[in-house]
N, C-alpha and C positions, 0 to 999 in steps of 0.2 A: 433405450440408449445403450449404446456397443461401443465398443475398441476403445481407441485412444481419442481423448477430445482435442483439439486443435482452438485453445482459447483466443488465439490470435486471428485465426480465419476472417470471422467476422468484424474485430475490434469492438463489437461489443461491449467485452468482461475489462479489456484496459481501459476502454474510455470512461467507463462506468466506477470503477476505483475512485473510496475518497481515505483520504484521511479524516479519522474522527479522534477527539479526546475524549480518553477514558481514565476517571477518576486522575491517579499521574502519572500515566501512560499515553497511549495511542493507539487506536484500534484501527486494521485497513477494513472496509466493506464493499461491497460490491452490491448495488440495485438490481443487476438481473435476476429476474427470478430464478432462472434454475442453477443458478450458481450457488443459492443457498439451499436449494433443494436437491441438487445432482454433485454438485462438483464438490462443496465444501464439507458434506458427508465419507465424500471417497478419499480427497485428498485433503486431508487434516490443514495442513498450515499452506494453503494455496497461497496465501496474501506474505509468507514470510519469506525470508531471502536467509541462506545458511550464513553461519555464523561469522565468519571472513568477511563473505561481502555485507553482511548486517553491520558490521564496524566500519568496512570502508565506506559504504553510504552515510551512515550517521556522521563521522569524520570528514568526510569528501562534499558531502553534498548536502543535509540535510542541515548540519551545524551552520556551516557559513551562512548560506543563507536566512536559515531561522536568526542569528544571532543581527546581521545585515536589514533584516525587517524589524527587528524588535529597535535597533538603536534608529532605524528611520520613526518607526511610531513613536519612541522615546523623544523623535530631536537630539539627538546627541550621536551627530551623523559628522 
C-alpha cells in the first residue's frame, strides 16, 4: 500500500462507520478490515472531526436529534 488513500473511492470505509457506546463516551469504528490494519495505524484519529467542527456537530446535529429520539422513546413528545 502507497501514496494517499482515497477512503471515499470506494464507500466502503463511510458506509461501514458505526457509532458505538463506550463506557460514557462514544467510540466511531469502522468493520473494514484494513482500516484497522492500514489506515488507523497511520492516521491516528481517522474517525475524529477537529475541534470546531466537533462542537458544531454535537450542537447542530447530533444533540437535536439524540435529544428528539430520546423524548419520542420517553413519550414526552
Amino acid at each position: 500500500m502507497g501514496g494517499t488513500p482515497d477512503l471515499k473511492l470506494s464507500g466502503d470505509f463511510h458506509s461501514s462507520i458505526r457509532l458505538k457506546k463506550k463506557g460514557k463516551g462514544f467510540d466511531f469504528e469502522s468493520k473494514v478490515s484494513y482500516v484497522k490494519k492500514y489506515v488507523i495505524p497511520k492516521y491516528d484519529d481517522i474517525f475524529g472531526l477537529e475541534p470546531k467542527r466537533n462542537k458544531e456537530f454535537i450542537n447542530e446535529v447530533f444533540y437535536p436529534e439524540f435529544m428528539q429520539k430520546t423524548k419520542k422513546q420517553l413519550q414526552i413528545l
